[in-house]
C-alpha positions in Angstrom: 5.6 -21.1 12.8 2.6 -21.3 11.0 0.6 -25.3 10.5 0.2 -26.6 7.1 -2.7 -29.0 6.1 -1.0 -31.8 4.2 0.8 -34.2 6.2 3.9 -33.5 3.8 4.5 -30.0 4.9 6.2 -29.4 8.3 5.7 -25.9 9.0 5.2 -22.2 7.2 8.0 -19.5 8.5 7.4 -15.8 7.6 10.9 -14.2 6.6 9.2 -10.3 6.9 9.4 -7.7 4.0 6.4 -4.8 3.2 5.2 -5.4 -0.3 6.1 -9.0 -1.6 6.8 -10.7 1.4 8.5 -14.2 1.3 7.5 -17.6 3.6 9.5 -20.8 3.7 7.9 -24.0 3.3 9.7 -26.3 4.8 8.6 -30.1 3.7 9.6 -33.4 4.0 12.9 -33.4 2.1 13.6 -29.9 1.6 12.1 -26.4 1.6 11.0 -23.5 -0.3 11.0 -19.4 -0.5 8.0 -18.1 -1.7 7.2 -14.8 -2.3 3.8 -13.1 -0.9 2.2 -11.0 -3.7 -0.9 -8.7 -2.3 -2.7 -7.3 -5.2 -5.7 -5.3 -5.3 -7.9 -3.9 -8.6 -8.1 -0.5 -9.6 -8.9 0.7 -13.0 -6.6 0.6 -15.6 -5.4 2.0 -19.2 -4.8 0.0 -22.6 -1.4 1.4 -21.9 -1.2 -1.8 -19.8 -2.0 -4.3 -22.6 1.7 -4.6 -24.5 3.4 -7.1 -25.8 4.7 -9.6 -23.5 2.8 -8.0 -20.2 1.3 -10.6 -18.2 -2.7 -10.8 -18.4 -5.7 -13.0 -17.3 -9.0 -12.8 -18.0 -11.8 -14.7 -18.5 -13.8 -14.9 -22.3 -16.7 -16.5 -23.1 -16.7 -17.8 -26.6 -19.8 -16.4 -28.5 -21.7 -18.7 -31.5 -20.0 -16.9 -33.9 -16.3 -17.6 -32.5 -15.5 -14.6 -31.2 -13.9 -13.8 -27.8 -15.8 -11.3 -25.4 -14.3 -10.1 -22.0 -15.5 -7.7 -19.2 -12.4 -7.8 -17.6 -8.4 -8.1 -17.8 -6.2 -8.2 -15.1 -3.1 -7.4 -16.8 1.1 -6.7 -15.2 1.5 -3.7 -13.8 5.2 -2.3 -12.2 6.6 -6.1 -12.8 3.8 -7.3 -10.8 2.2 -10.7 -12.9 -1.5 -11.2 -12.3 -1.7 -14.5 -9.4 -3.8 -16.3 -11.6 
């Protein structure tokens, strides 16, 4: 079992899996399955910018109001950016 940092949390258990693995946290007065998400970045399409897909990104707002970014990390397969 894995340690935890806060004083609250009472251990870290890995429950296995490939590809969005789960853990339990177990805490003072409970616990709770989390799932694992390993994401790397590859280049995309606008294909992956839809309505209701999950994005982040970061935009600097120019003088003029306008929204610029150099990079979306948008859903891909059901998989939400961890953002």
């Amino acid at each position: 079992m894995a340690r935890c940092a806060d004083d609250q949390c009472h251990g870290i258990r890995h429950l296995g899996g490939d590809a969005g693995s789960s853990a339990k946290v177990i805490y003072e007065g409970g616990e709770a399955e989390v799932i694992i998400a390993i994401v790397t970045y590859v280049p995309g399409d606008a294909t992956l910018l839809k309505p209701g897909a999950a994005i982040f990104c970061v935009a600097p707002r120019k003088a003029d109001g306008s929204l610029t970014a150099s990079r979306i990390t948008a859903e891909k397969d059901g998989i939400k950016p961890p953002m």
